[in-house]
N, C-alpha and C positions, 0 to 999 in steps of 0.2 A: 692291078697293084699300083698303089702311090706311093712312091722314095721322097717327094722332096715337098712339092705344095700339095693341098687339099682345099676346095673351097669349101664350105659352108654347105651349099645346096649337093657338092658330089657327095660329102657326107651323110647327110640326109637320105641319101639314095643307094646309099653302102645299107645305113640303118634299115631301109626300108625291105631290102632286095632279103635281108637278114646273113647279111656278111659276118664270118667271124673275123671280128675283130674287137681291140679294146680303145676307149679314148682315157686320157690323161691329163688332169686339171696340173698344170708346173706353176698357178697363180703364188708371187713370192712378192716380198718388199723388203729389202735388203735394208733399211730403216727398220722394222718392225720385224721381224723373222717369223712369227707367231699369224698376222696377217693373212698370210695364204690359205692358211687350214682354215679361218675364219670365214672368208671370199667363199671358199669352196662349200664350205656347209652353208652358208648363205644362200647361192645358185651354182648349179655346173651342172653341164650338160649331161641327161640323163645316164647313170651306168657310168660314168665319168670314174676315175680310180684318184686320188688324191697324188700327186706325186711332189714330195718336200725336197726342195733343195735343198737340207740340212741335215734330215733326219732319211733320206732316200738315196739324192744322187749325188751324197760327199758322204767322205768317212772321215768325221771331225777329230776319231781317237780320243784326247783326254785336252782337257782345259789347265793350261799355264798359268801357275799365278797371277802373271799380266793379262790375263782374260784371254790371250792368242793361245790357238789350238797346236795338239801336237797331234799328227796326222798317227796315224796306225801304222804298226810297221807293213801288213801286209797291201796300206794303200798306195796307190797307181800313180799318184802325182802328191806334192806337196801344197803349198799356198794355202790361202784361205778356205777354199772349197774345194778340200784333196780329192781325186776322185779314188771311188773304190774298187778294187781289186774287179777284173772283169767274174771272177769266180762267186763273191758276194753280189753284185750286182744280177748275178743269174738266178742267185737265189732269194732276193726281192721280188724278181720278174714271177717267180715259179709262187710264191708266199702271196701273190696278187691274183695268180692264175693266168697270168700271160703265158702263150703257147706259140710254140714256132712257126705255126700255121696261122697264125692271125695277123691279121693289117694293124698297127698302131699307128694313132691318129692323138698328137701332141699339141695342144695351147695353153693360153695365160691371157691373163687382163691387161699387159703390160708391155705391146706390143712386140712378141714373140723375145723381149728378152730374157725368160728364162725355159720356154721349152724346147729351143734349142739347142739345151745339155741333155734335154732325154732323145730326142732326136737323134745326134752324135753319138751318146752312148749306146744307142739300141744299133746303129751302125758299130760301131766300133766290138759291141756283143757279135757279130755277123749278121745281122737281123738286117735284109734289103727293106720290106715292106711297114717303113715308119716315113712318116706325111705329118708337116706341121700346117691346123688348119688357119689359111690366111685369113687376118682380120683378125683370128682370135674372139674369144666369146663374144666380143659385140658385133662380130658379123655373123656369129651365128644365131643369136637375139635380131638383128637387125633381117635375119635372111627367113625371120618367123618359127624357130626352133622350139622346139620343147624345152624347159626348163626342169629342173628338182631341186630342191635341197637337201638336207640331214649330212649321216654319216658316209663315209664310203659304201657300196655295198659290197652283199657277203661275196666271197667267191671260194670252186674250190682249189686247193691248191694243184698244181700242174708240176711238171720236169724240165722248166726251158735250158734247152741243149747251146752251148755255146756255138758258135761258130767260128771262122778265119775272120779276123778282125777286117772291116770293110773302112774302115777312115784309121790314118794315120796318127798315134800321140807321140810328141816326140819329150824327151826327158832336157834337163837345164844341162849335162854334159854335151849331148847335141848342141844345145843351142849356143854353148858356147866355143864348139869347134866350127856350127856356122860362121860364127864373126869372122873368120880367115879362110873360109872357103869361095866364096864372092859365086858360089853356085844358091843361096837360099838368100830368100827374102825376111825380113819379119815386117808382120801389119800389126800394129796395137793399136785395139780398136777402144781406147779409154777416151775421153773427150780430150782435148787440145789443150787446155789451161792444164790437166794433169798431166799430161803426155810432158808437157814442157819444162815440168815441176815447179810452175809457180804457185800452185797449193798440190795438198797430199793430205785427205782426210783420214785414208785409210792403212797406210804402209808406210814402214817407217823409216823410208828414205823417198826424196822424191828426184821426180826426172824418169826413163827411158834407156832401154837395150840399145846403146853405139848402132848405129843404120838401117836401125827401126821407121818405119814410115806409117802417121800416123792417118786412120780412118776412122773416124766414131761412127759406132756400130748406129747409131742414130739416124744416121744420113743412107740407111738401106729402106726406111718406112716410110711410104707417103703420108700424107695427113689422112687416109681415112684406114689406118692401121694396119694394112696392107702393104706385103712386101712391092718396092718399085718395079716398075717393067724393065724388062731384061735387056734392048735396048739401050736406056740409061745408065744402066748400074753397068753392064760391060764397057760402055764408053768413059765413066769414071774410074774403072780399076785402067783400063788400058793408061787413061793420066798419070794415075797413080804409081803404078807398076812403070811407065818410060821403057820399056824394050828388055824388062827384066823377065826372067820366065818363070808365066803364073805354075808350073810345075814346082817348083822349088819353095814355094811362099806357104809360109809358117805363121798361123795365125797366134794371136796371144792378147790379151787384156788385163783388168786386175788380179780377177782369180777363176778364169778357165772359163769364165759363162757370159758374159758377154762379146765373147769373141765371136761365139756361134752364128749371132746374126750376119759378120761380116762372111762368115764361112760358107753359108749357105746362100749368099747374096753372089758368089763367084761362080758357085756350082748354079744358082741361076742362070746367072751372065752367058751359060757356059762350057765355063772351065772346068776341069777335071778336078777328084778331092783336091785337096789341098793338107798340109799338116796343122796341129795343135798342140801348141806349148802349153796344156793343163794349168802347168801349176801358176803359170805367168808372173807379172811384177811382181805379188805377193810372195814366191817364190824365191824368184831372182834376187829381191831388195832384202833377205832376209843375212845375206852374206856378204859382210862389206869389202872382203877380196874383190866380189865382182864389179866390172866395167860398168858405169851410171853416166848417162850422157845429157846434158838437159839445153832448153831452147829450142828451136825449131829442126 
């Protein structure tokens, strides 16, 4: 079984052995929305299932005159990319023919930042046996893989069973009783110039959560698209963190998915889960009661 990386050639050797399991193209451009499906039918790895972060792993609900989404009431988190009810989400998995018996095996073109939120959620579904494959399709092109194009293919439908949620979501009341507990961390993994609010392209306040500490998700990838070695990344969160304990640290970003890379970079390092604030700034900045803190 693989929980966290997967390379390229282990892969290949699942494939071979004839493992059941399924892979999952999460290729997304948050500029384009429309992009990923396109990538996908373009190339993705043979048998590969299409999975849209828009139309998959968010429950967008209904669209506001302002073009901002109103989340469903039965969804999981708020912000821009609500996530959906662990209940719907079982029944996409089961509509795909994912089975509780199978290894899921998650990438994208973009390094790893958006597979993983299918990662996280198939954890959070209880599902131990999901692996994001590192590198991403150009290490598995580069590691001599088979290729396909077209559409998804068929599959039949299946009964994936829920499980005890295995990664922790935590809601914006939490995170707002963290701010006066001084036992939780938050990391927002946005770049720096947002984190500090001297721009905000996306949400419409800018600035950061009051004793938020910021880490862009950016700095978990080396240049060959590959998460970094574990040695490093543990001795940058140890920086980061100053003697706070990585138990308590609550991950969060714009909107729930680019946090994941930082999340999964700890439990590299590591460290045990950690939590996620879903709905994050997108969230947070939608209520101007709350606390906005900005600068370094």
């Amino acid at each position: 079984m693989y929980d966290l990386l997967i390379s390229a050639e282990q892969l290949r050797a699942l494939k071979d052995q004839g493992t059941r399991l399924m892979v999952f193209d999460c290729s997304f451009e948050l500029s384009n929305p429309a992009a990923g499906a396109e990538q996908y039918r373009q190339a993705h790895i043979p048998g590969a299932v299409h999975a849209d972060l828009d139309t998959a792993l968010s429950d967008q609900g209904m669209v506001n005159p302002d073009g901002t989404h109103h989340p469903h009431p039965d969804a999981a988190s708020g912000g821009r990319h609500p996530l959906p009810s662990r209940e719907k989400f079982a029944m996409w998995l089961s509509s795909v023919g994912f089975a509780n018996d199978m290894q899921a095996v998650v990438y994208d073109r973009q390094n790893s930042s958006f597979c993983g939120r299918l990662w996280w959620m198939l954890k959070w579904a209880g599902h131990e046996a999901v692996a994001v494959l590192d590198g991403g399709l150009q290490a598995w092109q580069a590691a001599g893989g088979a290729m396909a194009s077209g559409e998804d293919p068929a599959h039949f439908q299946s009964n994936y069973r829920l499980g005890p949620p295995l990664r922790r979501l935590v809601g914006t009341q939490e995170v707002l009783a963290y701010l006066q507990d001084g036992r939780h961390t938050l990391v927002d993994a946005r770049a720096a110039p947002r984190f500090r609010g001297e721009v905000e392209p996306l949400d419409p306040v800018a600035g950061h959560i009051p004793g938020a500490l910021n880490r862009p998700f950016t700095q978990n990838i080396g240049p060959d698209g590959r998460f970094r070695p574990a040695p490093e990344l543990r001795a940058e969160f140890q920086q980061l963190l100053q003697g706070r304990d990585p138990a308590g640290v609550v991950h969060h970003c714009g909107s729930g998915v680019s946090a994941l890379p930082n999340l999964i970079a700890m439990e590299l390092a590591g460290y045990g889960p950690s939590g996620l604030y879903a709905g994050s700034w997108s969230e947070w900045s939608r209520d101007p009661a709350r606390p906005v803190a900005r600068g370094g």
